[in-house]
N, C-alpha and C positions, 0 to 999 in steps of 0.2 A: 904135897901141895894142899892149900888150904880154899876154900871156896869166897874167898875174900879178894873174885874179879868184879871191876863194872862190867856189866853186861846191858846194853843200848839195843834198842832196834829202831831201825827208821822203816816210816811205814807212809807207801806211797801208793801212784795209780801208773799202772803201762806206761814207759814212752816218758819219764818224766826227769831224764840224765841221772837216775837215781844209782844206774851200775858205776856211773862215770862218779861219784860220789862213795860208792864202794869203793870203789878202786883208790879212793883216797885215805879210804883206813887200811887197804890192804897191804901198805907197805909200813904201816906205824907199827916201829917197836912192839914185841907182845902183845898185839893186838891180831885175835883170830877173826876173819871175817865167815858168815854164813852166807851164801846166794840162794835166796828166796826156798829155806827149808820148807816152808809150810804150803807149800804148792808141790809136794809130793802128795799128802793124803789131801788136799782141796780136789787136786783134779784125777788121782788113780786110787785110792785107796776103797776099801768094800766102805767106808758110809764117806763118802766123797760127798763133796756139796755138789762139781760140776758134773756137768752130763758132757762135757766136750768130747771124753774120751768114751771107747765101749766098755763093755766088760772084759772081754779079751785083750784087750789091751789093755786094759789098766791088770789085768793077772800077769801078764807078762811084763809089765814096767817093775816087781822086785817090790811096789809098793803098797802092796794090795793090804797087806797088814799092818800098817802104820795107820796109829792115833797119835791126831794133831796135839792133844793134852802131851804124849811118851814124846814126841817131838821138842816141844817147846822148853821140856823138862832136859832133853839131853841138850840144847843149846846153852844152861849153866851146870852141866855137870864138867869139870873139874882132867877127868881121864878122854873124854868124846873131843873137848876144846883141844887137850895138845896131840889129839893121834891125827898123822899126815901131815904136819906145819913145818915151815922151814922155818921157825921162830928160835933164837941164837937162846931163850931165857925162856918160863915158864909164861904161860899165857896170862897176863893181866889186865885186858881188856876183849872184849865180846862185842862185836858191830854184826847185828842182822839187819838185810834188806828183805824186805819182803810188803806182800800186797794187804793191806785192810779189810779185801774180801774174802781172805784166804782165813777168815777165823769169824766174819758174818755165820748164822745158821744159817741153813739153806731155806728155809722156811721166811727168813727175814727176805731173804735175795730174791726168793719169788715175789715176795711180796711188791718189795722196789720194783720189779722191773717186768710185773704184768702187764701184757697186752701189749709189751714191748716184740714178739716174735721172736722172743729168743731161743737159742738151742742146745743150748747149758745150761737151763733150765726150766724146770715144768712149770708155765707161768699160765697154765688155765683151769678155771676151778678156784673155790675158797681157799686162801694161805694166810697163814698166820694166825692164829689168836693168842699168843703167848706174851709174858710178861717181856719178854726178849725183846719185843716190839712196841709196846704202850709202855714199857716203864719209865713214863716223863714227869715232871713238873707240872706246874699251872702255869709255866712260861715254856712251856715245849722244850726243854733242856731234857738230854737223856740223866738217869737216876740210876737206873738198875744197869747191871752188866749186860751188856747187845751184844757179848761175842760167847766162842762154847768154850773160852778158855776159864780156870775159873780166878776169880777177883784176884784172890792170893797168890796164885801165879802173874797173873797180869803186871803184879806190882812188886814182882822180884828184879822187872826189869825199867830200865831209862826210857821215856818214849818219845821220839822225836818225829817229825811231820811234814811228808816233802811235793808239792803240786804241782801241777804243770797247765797252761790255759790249753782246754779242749783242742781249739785250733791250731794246735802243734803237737801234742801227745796222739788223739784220734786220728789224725791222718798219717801219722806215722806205724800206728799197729797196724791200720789198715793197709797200708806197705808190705808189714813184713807178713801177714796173711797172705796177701797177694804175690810175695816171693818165695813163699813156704817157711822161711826160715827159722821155724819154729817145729817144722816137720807138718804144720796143717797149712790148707789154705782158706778156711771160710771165715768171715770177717763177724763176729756177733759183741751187737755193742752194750749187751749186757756186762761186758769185761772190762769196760770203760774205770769203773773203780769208784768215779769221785764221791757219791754220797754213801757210800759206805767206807770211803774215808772219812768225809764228814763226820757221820753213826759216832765210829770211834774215837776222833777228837773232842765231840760234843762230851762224850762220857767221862772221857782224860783229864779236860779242862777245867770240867766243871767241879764247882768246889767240895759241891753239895753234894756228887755222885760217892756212890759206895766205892769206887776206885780211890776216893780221896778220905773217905770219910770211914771206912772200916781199917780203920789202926790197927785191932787186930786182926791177924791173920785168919782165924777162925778153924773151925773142926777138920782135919783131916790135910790140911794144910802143911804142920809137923814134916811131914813124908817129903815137901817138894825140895830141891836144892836150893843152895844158894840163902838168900836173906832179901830184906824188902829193901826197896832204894829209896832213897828220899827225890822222887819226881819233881822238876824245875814245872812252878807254876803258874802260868801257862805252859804248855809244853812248847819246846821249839817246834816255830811251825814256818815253812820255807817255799818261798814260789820260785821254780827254778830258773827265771829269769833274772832275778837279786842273783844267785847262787852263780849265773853263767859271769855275769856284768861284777861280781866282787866276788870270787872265791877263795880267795886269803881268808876276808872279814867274816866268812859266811861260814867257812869249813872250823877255824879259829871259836865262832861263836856255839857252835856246836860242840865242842870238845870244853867250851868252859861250863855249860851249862852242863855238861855230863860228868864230867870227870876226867874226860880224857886228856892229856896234855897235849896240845900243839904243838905241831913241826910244819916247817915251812916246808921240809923235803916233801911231805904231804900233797902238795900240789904240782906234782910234777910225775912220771913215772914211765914206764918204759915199754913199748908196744910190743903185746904177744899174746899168745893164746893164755886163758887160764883155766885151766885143769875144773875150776868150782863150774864154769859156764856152759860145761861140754855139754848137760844134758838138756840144754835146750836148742843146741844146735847153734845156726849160724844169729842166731836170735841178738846175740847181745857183743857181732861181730865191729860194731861202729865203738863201742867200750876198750875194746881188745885192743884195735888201731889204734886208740887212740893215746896221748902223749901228756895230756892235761886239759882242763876246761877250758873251751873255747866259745868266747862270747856271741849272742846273736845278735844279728843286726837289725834291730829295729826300727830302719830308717823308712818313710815313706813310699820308696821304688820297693823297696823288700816287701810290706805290709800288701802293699797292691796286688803286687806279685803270689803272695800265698792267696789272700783272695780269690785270686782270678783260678789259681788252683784248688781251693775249695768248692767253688761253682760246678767246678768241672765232676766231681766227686759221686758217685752214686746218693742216691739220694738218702740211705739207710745211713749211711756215711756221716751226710750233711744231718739227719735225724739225730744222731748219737752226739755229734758235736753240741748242738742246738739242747738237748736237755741236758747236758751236764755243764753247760756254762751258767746257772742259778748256784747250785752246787760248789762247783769255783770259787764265783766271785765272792758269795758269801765265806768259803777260807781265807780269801787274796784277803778281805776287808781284817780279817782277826791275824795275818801273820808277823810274825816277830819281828819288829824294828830293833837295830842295832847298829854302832856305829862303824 
């Protein structure tokens, strides 16, 4: 087999239907899906970004020696995509899910989210002075690469962009903390995502960033798999509220801007456990259940209704919502119209 797969990732925040979105490439022809590789070395690995976990436990999670770079490298190698697939043909398509913070430096992540209290990471004391963090414009546009991947990798792959408004993604992590289902219970809203999803669309989008503007691959690059994609520009970028309310139009508009071809079987599939989900537990059990996207209801009784339940919310809770809705809305304003 030759290395001549598309390979896509969507890259999202907690809590954002994004499994339920997986699950829709998981049954497309030749199409291998990854569940959120890059959250083995983010949260256990010896240079982890997160502190969520300990050291004994991260030596005992199997991932302790995993780099996100050897990571991201085996999601286009070629032998790694077709071992364990029930796929009838060679694999020629690559769909990862995974988080945007999960490739921030951790240096950056303190930065964002000092004096926030959080416990994932060491946010007191001076962080940051790297180019990973001021590499902007004179218009505050990112320029330089903000993640530890490096450029020539970044651009082997399709990237597409998926959000969710605060007030339904945060109070839903904050659920499954509060139900363990993840194996923890403490709710830190440093984990939130959103502006380090921003970080890396600002970088993707822009025309003028070395992700668009270094053609060539550059020194030492040779070595990685795969080949450069030609990135749709703007990248697809999706509020998962269009995505609940049209997911024909929406899953469809994703597959043409990638390459992938569309199947209407795609939006439907059949409830069960999946094998990719096990190792976060009961985590991404409402995905598993579930039969296809089902739309929210946005009507005035409902709206009131989650209100009256966000009031009710701890107040780190309501804090976490309350700062990442700048964040948001500035994506909701730039995401992709389509008919």
């Amino acid at each position: 087999m030759t290395n001549d797969i598309i390979p896509v990732i969507l890259w999202c925040v907690p809590r954002s239907v994004s499994t339920a979105t997986e699950r829709a490439f998981m049954g497309k022809e030749g199409c291998r899906c990854w569940h959120e590789p890059l959250g083995d070395p983010f949260y256990f690995s010896s240079k982890r970004q997160s502190l969520r976990y300990s050291e004994e436990e991260c030596k005992a999670s199997g991932n302790w020696d995993k780099d996100i770079v050897d990571v991201m490298q085996t999601l286009l190698d070629p032998e790694a995509n077709n071992v364990g697939t029930d796929k009838k043909g060679p694999v020629k398509y690559v769909f990862v899910k995974d988080m945007a913070q999960y490739i921030i430096p951790r240096q950056t992540l303190e930065k964002i989210h000092k004096g926030q209290g959080s416990q994932c990471y060491r946010t007191d004391g001076e962080t940051c002075g790297t180019s990973r963090c001021t590499g902007v414009d004179s218009e505050g546009e990112i320029i330089e690469n903000p993640t530890v991947i490096p450029t020539a990798l970044m651009r082997r792959f399709k990237h597409t962009f998926l959000v969710r408004t605060p007030t339904k993604a945060v109070p839903s992590y904050y659920k499954c903390c509060q139900d363990k289902m993840a194996g923890f219970e403490f709710f830190d809203g440093a984990e939130a995502g959103f502006e380090e999803l921003r970080i890396l669309y600002k970088w993707i989008s822009n025309p003028r960033s070395t992700f668009n503007t270094d053609k060539e691959d550059g020194p030492g690059a040779v070595s990685f798999p795969g080949k450069a994609q030609k990135q749709p520009l703007p990248p697809p970028l999706i509020d998962a509220s269009v995505l609940l309310a049209n997911p024909a139009s929406t899953i469809k508009h994703i597959c043409d801007q990638t390459g992938i071809p569309f199947d209407p079987a795609m939006l439907s599939w059949d409830a069960k456990p999946q094998a990719e989900f096990a190792k976060w537990g009961a985590y991404h059990q409402g995905a598993e259940n579930s039969t296809g996207f089902k739309c929210e209801d946005d009507g005035a009784a409902k709206t009131n209704g989650e209100e009256a339940k966000i009031a009710k919310l701890p107040q780190e809770v309501r804090n976490t919502i309350e700062r990442n809705m700048e964040p948001y809305e500035w994506l909701v304003k730039r995401q992709t119209t389509f008919a």
